[in-house]
MMTF fields as JSON, N, C-alpha, C and O atoms, coordinates in Angstrom:
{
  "mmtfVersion": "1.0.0",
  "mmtfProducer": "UNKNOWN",
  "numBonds": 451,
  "numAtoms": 452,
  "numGroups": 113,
  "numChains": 1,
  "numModels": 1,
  "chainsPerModel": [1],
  "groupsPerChain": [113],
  "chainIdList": ["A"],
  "bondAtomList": [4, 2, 8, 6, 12, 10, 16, 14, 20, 18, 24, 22, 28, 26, 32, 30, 36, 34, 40, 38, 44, 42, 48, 46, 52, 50, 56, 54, 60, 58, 64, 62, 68, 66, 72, 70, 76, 74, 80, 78, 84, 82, 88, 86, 92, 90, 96, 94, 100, 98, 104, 102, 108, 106, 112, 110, 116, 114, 120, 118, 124, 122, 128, 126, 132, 130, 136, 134, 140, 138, 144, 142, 148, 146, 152, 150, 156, 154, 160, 158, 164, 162, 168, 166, 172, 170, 176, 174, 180, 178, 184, 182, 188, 186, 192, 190, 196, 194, 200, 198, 204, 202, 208, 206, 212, 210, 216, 214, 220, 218, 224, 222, 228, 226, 232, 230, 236, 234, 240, 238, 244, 242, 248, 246, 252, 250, 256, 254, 260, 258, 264, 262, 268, 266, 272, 270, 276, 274, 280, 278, 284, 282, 288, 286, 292, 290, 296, 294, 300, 298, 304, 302, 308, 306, 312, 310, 316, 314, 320, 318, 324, 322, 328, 326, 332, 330, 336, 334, 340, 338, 344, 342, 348, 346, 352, 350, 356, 354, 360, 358, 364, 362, 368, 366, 372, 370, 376, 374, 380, 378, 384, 382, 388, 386, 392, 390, 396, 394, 400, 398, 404, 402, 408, 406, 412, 410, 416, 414, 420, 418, 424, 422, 428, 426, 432, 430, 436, 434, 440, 438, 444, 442, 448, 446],
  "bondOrderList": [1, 1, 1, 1, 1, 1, 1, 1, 1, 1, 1, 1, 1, 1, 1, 1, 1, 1, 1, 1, 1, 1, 1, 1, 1, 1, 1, 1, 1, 1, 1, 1, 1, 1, 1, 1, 1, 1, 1, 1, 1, 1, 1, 1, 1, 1, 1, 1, 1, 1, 1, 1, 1, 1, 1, 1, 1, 1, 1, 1, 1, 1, 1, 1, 1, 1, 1, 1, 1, 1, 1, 1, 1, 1, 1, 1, 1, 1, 1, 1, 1, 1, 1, 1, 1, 1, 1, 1, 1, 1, 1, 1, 1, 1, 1, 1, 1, 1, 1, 1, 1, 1, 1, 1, 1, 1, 1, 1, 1, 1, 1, 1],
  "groupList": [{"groupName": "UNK", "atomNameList": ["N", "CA", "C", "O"], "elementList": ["N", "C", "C", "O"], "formalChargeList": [0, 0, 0, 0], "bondAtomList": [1, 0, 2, 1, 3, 2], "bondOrderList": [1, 1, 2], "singleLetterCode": "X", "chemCompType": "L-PEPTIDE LINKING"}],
  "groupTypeList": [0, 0, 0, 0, 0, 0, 0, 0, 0, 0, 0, 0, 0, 0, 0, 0, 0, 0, 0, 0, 0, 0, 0, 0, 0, 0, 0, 0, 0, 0, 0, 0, 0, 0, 0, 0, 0, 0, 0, 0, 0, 0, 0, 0, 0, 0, 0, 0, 0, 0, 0, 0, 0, 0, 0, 0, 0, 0, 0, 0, 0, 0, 0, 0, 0, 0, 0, 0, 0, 0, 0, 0, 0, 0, 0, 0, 0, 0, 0, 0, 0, 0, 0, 0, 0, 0, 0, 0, 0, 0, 0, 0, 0, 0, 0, 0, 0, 0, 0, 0, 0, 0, 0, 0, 0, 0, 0, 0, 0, 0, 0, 0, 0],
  "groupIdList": [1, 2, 3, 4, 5, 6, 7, 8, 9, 10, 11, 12, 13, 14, 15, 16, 17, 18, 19, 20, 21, 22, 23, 24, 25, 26, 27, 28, 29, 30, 31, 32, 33, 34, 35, 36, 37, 38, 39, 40, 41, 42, 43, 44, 45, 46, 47, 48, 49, 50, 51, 52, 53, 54, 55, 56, 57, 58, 59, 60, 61, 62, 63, 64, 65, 66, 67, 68, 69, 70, 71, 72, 73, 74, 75, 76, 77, 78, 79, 80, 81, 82, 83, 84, 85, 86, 87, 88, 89, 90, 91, 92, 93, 94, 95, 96, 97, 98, 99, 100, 101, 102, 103, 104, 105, 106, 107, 108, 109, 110, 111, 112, 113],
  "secStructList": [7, 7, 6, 6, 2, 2, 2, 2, 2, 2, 2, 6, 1, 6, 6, 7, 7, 7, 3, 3, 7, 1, 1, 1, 3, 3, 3, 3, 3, 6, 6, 3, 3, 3, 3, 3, 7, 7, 1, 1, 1, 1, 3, 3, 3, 3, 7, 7, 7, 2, 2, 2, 2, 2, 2, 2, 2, 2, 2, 7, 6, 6, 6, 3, 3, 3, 3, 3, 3, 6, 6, 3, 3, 3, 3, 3, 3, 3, 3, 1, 1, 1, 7, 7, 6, 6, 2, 2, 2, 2, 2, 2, 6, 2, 2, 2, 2, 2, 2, 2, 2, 2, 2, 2, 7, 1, 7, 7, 7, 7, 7, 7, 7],
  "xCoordList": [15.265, 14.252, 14.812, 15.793, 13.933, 14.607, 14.096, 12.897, 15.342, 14.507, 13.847, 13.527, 13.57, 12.43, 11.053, 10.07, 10.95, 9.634, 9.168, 8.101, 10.448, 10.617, 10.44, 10.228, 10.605, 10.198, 8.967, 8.296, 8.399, 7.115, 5.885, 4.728, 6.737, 5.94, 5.702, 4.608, 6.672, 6.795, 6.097, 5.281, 6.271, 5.587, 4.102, 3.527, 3.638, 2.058, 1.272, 0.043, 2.326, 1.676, 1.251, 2.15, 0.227, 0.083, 0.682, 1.233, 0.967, 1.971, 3.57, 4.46, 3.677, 5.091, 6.079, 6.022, 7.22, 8.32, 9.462, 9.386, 9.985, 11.416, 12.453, 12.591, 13.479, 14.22, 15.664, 15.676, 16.885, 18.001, 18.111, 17.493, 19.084, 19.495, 20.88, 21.197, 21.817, 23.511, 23.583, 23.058, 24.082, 24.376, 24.011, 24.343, 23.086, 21.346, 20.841, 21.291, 19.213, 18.002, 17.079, 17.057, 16.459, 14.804, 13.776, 13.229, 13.21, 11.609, 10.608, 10.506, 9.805, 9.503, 8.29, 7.646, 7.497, 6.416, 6.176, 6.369, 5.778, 5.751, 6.87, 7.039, 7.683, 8.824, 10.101, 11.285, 9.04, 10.201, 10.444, 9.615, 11.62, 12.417, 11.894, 12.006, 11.207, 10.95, 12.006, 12.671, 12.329, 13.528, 14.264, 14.026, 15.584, 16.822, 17.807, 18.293, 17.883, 18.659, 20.156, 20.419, 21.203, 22.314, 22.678, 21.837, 24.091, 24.642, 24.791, 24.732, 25.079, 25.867, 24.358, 24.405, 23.206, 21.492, 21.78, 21.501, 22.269, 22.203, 21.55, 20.839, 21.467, 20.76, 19.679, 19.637, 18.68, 17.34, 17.811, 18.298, 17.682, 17.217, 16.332, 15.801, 15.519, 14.336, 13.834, 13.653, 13.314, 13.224, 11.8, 10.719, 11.754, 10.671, 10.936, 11.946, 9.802, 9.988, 10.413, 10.573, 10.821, 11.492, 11.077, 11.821, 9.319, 9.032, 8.652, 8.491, 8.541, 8.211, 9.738, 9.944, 11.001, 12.288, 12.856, 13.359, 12.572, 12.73, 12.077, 12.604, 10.823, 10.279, 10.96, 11.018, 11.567, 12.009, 13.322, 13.675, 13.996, 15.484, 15.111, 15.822, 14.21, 13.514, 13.354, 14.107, 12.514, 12.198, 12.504, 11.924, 13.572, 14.269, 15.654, 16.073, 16.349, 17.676, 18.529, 19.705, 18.337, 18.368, 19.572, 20.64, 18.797, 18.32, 18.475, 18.812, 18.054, 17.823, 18.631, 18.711, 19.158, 20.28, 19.966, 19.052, 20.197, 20.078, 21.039, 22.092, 20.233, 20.86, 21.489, 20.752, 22.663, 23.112, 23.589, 23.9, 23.537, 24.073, 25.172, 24.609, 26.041, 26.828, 26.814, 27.363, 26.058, 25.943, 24.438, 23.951, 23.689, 22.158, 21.722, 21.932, 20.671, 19.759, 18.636, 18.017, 18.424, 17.552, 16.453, 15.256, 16.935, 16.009, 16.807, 17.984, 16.343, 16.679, 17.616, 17.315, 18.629, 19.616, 18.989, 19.072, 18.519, 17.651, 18.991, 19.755, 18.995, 20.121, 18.793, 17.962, 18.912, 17.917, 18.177, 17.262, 19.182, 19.678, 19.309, 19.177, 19.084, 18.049, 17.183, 16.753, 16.944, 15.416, 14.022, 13.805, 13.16, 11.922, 10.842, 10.275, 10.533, 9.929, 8.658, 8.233, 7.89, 6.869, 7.053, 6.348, 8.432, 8.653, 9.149, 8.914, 9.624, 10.447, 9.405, 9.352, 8.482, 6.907, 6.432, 6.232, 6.335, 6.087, 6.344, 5.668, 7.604, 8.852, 8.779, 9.037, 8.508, 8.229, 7.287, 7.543, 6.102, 4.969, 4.796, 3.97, 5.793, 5.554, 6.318, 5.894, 7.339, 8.358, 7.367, 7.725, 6.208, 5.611, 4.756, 4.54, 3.973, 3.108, 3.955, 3.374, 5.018, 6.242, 6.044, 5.488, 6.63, 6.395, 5.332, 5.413, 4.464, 2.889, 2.528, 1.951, 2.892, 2.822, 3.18, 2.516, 4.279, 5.042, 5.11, 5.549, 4.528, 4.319, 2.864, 2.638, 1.964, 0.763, 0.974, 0.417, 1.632, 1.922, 0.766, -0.32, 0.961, -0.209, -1.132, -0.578, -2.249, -3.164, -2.771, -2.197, -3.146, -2.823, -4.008, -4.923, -4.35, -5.337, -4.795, -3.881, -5.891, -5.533, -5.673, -6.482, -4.903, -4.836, -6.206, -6.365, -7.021, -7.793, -6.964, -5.875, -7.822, -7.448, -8.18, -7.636],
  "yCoordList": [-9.0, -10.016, -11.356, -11.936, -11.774, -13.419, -14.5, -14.771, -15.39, -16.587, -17.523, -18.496, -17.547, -18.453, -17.867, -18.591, -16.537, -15.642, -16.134, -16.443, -15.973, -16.147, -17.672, -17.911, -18.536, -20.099, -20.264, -21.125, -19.567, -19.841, -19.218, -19.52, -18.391, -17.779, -18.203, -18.003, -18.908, -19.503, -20.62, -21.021, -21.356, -22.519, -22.988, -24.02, -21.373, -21.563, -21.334, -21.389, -20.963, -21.148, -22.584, -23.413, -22.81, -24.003, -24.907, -24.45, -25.926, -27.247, -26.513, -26.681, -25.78, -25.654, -26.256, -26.195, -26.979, -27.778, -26.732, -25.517, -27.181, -27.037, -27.781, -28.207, -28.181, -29.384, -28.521, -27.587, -29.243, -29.381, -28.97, -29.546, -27.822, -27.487, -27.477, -26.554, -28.504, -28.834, -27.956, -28.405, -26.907, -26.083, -25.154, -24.388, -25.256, -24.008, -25.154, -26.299, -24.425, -24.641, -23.619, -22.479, -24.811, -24.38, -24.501, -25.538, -23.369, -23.378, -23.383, -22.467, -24.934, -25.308, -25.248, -24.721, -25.801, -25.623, -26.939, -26.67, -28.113, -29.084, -29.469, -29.685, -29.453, -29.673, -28.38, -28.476, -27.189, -26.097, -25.388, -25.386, -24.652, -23.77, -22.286, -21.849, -21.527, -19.892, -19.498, -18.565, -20.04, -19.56, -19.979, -21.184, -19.778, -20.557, -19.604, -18.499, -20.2, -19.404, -19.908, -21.032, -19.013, -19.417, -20.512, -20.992, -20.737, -21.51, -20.75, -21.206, -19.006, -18.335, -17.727, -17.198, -17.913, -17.391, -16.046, -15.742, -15.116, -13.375, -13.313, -12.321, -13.474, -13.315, -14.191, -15.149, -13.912, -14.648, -14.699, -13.672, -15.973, -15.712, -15.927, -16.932, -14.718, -14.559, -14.527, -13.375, -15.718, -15.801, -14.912, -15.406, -14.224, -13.274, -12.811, -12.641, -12.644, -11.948, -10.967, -10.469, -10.211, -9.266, -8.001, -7.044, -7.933, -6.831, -6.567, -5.419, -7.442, -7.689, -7.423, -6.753, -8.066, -7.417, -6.067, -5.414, -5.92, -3.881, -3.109, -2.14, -3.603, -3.121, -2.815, -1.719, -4.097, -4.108, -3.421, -2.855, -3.568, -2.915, -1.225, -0.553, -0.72, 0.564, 1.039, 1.964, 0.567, 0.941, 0.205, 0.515, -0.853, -0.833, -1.415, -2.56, -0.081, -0.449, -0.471, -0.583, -0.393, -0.784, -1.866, -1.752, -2.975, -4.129, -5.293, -6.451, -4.576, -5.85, -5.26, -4.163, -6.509, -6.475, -7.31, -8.018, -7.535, -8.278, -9.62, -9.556, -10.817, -11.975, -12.451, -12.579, -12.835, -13.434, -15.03, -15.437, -15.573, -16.926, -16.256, -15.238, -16.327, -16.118, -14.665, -13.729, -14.609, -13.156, -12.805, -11.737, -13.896, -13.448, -13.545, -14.354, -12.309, -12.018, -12.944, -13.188, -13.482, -14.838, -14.201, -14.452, -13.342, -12.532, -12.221, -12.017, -12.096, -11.157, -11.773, -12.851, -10.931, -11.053, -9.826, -8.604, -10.69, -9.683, -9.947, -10.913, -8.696, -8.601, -8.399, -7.491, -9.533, -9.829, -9.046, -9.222, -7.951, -7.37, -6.077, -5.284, -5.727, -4.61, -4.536, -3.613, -5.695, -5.57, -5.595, -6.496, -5.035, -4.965, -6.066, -6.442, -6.509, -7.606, -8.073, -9.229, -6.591, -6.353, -6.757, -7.427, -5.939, -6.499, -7.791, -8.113, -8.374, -9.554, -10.761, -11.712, -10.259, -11.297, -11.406, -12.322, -9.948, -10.198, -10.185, -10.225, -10.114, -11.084, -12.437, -13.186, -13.008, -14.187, -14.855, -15.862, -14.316, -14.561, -14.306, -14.882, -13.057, -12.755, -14.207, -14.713, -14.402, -15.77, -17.088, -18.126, -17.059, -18.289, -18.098, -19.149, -17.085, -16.875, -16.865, -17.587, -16.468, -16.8, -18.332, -18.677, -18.885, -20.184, -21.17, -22.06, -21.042, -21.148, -20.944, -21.807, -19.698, -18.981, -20.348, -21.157, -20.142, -21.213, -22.355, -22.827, -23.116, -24.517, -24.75, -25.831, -23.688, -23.699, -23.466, -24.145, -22.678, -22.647, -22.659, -22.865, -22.38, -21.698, -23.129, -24.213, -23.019, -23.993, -24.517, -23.812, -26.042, -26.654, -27.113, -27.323, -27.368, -27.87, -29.072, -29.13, -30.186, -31.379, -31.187, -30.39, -31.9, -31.911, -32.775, -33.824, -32.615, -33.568, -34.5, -34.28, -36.277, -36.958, -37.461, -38.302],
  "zCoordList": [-140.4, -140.622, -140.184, -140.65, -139.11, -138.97, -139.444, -139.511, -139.916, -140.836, -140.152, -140.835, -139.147, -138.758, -138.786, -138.627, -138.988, -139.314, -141.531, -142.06, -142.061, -143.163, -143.949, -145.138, -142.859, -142.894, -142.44, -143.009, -141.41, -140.999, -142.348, -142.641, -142.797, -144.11, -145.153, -145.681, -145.733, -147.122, -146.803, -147.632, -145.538, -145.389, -145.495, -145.841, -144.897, -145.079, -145.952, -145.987, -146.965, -148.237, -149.106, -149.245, -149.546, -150.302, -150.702, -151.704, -150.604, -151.22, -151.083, -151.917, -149.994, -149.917, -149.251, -148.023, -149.885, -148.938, -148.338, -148.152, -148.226, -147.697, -147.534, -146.387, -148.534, -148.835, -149.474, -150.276, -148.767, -149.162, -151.002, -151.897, -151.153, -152.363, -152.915, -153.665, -152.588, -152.316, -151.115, -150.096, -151.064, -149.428, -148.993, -148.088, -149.873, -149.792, -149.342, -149.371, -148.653, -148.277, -149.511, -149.976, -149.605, -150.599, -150.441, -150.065, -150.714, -150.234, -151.666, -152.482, -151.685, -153.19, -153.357, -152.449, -154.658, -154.367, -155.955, -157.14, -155.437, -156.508, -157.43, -158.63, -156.106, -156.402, -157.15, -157.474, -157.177, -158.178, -157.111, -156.201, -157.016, -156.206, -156.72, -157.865, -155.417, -155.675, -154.978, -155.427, -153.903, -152.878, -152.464, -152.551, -151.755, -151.605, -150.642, -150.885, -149.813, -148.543, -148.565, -148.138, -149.098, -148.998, -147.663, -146.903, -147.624, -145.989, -144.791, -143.648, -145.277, -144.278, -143.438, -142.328, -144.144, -143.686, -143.393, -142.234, -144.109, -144.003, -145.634, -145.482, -146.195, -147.597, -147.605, -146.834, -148.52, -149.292, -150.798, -151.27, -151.682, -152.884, -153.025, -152.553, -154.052, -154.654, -155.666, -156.059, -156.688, -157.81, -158.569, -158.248, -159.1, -159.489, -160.684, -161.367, -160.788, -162.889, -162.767, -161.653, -164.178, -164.142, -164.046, -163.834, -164.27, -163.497, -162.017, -161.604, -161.389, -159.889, -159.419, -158.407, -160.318, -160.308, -160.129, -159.215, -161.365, -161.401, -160.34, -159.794, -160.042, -158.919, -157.711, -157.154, -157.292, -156.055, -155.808, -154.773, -156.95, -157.071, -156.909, -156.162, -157.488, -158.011, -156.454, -156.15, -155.442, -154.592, -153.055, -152.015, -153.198, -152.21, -152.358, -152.194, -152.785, -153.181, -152.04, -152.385, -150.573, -149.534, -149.028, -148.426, -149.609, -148.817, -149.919, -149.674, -151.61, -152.547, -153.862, -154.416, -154.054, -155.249, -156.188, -155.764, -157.033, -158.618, -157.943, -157.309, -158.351, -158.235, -159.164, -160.142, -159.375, -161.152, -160.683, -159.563, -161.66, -162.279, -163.36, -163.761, -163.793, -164.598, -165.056, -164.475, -166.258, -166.7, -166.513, -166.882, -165.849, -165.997, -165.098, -164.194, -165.231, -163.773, -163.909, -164.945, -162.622, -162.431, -161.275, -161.419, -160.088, -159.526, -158.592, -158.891, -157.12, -156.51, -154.881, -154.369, -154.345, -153.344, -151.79, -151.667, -151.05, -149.964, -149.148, -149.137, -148.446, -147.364, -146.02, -146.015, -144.947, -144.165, -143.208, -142.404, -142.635, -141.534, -141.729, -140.797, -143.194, -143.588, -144.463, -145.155, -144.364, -144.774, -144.416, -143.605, -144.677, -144.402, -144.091, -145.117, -143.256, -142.89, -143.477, -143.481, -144.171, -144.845, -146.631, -147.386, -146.854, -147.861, -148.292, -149.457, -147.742, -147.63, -147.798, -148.578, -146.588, -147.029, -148.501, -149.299, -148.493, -150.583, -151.407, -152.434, -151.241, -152.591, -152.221, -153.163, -151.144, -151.082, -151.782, -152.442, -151.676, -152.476, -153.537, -154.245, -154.031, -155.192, -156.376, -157.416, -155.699, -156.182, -156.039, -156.596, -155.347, -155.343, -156.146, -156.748, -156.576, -157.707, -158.79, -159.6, -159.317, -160.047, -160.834, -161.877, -160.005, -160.138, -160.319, -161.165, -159.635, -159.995, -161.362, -162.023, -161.847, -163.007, -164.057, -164.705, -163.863, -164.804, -165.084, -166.133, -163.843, -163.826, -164.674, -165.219, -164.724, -164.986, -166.745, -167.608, -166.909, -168.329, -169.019, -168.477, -170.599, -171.51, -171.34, -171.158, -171.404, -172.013, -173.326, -174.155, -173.57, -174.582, -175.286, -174.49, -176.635, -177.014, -177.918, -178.74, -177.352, -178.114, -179.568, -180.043, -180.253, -181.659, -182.304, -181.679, -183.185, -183.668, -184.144, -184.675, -183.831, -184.47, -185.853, -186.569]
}
């Protein structure tokens, strides 16, 4: 999968940037990070819930590995030299609905005054 196919993708999605992450590149969306392309550009990170997670590990153990921060899985490590170009598109999206998700957060109801 080449990342200029993978930039042209994330990009055309809605309010999406692409801005410096220390020595990553990020692909944002109101400012929050779904994705993040290491320095060396042979990997994707892919931030996704944890069942869109299991999923992907489940059925393309290939190509996609568990991403960690310390001791915790945060989402997912695509190896771009075998991975699926098909899939790769929709872990992308799936990480932007992710985020979407979250920024949108529960509805709030004002308190009476």
């Amino acid at each position: 999968m080449k990342l200029a196919d993978i930039r042209a993708h994330a990009l055309s999605l809605e309010a999406v940037t692409e801005e410096p992450h220390h020595t990553y590149s990020s692909f944002r969306v109101r400012g929050k990070i779904f994705v993040t392309i290491p320095p060396e550009e042979t990997h994707l990170h892919v931030f996704v819930g944890e069942e869109d997670r299991e999923q992907a590990l489940a059925l393309h153990p290939a190509f996609v590995d568990k991403l960690f921060w310390g001791s915790k899985v945060l989402g997912l490590r695509v190896d771009l030299a075998r991975a699926t170009p098909a899939v790769v598109k929709a872990l992308v999206v799936k990480a932007y609905e992710t985020r979407m998700r979250k920024d949108a957060g529960p509805s709030r109801k004002r308190a009476p005054r």
